[in-house]
C-alpha positions as CSV (number, residue, x, y, z in Angstrom):
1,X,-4.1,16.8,-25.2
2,X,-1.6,14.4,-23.6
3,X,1.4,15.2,-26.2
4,X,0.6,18.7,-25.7
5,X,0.9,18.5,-22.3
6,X,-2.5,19.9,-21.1
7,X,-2.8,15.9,-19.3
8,X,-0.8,13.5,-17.4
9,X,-1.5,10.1,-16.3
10,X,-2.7,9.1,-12.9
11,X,-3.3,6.0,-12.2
12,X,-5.6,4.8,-15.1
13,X,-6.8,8.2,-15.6
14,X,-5.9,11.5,-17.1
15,X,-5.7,15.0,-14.9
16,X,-5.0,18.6,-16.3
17,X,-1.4,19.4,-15.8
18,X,-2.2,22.3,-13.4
19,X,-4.1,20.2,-10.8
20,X,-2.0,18.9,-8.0
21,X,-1.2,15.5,-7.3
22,X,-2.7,15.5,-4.0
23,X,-4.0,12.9,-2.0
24,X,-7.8,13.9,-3.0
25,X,-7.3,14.1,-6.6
26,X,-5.4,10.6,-6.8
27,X,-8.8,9.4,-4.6
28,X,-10.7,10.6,-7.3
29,X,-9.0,8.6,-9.9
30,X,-9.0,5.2,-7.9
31,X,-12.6,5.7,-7.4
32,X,-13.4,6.4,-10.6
33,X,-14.9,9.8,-9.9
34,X,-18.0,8.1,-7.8
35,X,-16.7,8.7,-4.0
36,X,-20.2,8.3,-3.4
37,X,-20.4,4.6,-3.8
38,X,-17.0,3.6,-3.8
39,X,-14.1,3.9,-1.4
40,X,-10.1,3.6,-2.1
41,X,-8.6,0.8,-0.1
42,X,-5.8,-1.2,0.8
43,X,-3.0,-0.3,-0.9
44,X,-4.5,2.1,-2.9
45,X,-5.4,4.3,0.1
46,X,-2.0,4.0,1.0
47,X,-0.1,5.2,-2.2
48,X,-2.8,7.7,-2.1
49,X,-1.4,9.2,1.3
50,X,1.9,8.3,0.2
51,X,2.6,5.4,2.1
52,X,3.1,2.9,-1.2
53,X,4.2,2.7,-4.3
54,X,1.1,2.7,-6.9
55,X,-0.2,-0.7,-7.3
56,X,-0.8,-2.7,-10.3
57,X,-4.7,-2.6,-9.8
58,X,-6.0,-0.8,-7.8
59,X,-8.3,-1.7,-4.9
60,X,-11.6,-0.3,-3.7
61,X,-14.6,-1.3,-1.4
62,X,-18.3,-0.7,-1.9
63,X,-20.1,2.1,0.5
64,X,-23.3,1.7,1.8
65,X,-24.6,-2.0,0.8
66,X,-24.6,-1.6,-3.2
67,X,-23.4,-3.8,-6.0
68,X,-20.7,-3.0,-8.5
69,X,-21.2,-2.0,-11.6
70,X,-19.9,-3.4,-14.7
71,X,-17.1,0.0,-15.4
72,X,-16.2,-0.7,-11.6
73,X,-15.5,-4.2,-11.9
74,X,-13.7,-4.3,-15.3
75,X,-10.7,-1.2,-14.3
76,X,-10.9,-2.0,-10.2
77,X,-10.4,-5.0,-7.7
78,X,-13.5,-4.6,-5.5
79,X,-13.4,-5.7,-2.0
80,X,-16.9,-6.4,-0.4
81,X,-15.3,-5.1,3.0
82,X,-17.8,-4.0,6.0
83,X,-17.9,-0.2,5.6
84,X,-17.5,1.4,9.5
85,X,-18.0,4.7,9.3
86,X,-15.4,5.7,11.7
87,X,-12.7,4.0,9.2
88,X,-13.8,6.1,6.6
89,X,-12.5,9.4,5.7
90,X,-12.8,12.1,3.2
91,X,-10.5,14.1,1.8
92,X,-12.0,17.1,-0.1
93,X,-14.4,15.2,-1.9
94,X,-13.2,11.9,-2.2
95,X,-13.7,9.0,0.2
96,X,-11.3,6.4,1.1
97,X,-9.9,4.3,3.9
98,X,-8.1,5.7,6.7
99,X,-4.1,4.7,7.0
100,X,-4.9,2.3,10.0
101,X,-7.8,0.2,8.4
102,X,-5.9,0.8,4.4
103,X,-3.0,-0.8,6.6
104,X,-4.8,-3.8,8.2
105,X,-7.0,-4.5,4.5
106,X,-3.5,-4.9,3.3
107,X,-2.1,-7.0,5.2
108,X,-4.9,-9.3,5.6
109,X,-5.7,-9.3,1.7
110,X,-5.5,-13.0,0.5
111,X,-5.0,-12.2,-3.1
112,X,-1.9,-9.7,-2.6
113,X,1.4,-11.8,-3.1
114,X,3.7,-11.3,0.1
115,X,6.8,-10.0,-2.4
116,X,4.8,-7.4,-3.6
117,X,3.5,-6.3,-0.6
118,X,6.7,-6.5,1.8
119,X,8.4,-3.2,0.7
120,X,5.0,-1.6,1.2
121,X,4.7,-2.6,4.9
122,X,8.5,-2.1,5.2
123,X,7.7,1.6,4.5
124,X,5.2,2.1,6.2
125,X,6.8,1.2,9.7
126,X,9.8,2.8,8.8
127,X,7.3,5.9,8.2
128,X,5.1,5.6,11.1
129,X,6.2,3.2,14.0
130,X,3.0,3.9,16.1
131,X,0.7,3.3,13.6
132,X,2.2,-0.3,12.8
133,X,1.9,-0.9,16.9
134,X,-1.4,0.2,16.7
135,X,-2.2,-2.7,13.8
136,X,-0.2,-5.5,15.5
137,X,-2.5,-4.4,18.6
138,X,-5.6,-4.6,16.5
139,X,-4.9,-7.9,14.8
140,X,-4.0,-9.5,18.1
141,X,-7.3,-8.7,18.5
142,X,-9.2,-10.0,16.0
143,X,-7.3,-13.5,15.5
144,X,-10.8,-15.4,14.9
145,X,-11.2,-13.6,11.7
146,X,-10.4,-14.5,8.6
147,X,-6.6,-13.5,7.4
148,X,-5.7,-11.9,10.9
149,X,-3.1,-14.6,11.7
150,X,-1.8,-14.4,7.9
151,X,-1.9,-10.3,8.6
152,X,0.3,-10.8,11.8
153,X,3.0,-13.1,10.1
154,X,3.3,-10.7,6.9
155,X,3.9,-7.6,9.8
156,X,6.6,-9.9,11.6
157,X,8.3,-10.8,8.3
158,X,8.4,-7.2,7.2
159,X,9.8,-6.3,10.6
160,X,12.5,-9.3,10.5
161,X,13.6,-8.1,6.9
162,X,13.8,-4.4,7.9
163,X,15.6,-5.9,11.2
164,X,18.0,-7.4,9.1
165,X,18.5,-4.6,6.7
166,X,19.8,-3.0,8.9
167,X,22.3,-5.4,10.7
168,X,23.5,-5.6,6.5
169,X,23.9,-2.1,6.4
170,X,26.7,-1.9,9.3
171,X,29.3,-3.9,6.7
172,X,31.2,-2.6,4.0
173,X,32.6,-4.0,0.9
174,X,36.3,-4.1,0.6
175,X,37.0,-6.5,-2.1
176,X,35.1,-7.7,-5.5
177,X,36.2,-10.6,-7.6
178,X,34.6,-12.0,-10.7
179,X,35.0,-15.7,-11.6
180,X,32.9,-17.5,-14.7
181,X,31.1,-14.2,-14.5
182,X,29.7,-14.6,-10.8
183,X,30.6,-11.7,-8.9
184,X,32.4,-12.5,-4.9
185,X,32.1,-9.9,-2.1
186,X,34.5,-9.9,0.3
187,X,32.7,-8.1,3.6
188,X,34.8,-6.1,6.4
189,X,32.7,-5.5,9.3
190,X,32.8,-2.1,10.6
191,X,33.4,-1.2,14.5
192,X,30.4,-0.3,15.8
């Protein structure tokens, strides 16, 4: 069905070609069809908004108290996260994390590398200022638990490389030279 075209991959997952790639249907896939015990988070809630490129493996958390299953455990990374209601959402009839708390799981995930995860929360301030204000606020607030302080430098470093991707982005190259195949950029500063 694939070759014909009648599927495409989604995440680890196959969809018919005529259902939109929606933020409900790419829920679906991360939780495995089961919103009922199982919740996209991290940044798996975030690519499905959007917000992220699609992670390697994806991230959910358990609903409701249960255990995972043996299917969940061998295709997911499951996070045994405190399931508040209010940071909850559906959408149509999947469940997953809301951007704030999808944005605050990531940042204070121990097991994400910080390369990985730096364009991620580069793009997501970039996307929604007040919502990354909102998580710095938050975190300041919860510095006695585990990862907050971790979660508060990865925000700063993201905002000090965006800050200085910037300040890059005002020069211009006017010159290239190749020696012994290393390749020299001569800068011109433009007037600002």
């Amino acid at each position: 069905m694939r070759l014909d075209g009648d599927v495409f991959n989604i995440a680890d997952g196959f969809v018919y070609a005529d259902v939109p790639t929606c933020p409900e249907t790419k829920a679906l896939v991360v939780t495995l069809k089961n919103p009922a015990r199982l919740a996209a988070s991290g940044q798996s809630a975030l690519w499905c908004v959007g917000l992220s490129p699609e992670p390697r493996i994806h991230t959910v958390s358990l609903c409701g108290g249960i255990r995972a299953n043996h299917e969940t455990l061998s295709k997911r990374r499951v996070r045994e996260l405190a399931a508040v209601e209010n940071g909850l959402q559906w959408v149509g009839t999947a469940r997953m994390h809301d951007s704030k708390r999808a944005f605050v799981d990531l940042l204070r995930d121990p097991h994400v590398i910080q390369t990985d995860v730096t364009d991620t929360i580069i793009r997501v301030c970039r996307h929604d200022h007040r919502l990354c204000l909102e998580v710095q606020q938050l975190l300041r607030g919860m510095e006695h638990r585990p990862n907050a302080v971790r979660a508060l430098r990865r925000l700063a470093l993201a905002h000090s490389v965006d800050v200085v991707d910037g300040v890059d982005a005002t020069h211009s190259v006017e010159n290239t030279l190749e020696v012994n195949s290393v390749t020299h950029l001569e800068h011109k500063t433009t007037e600002r």
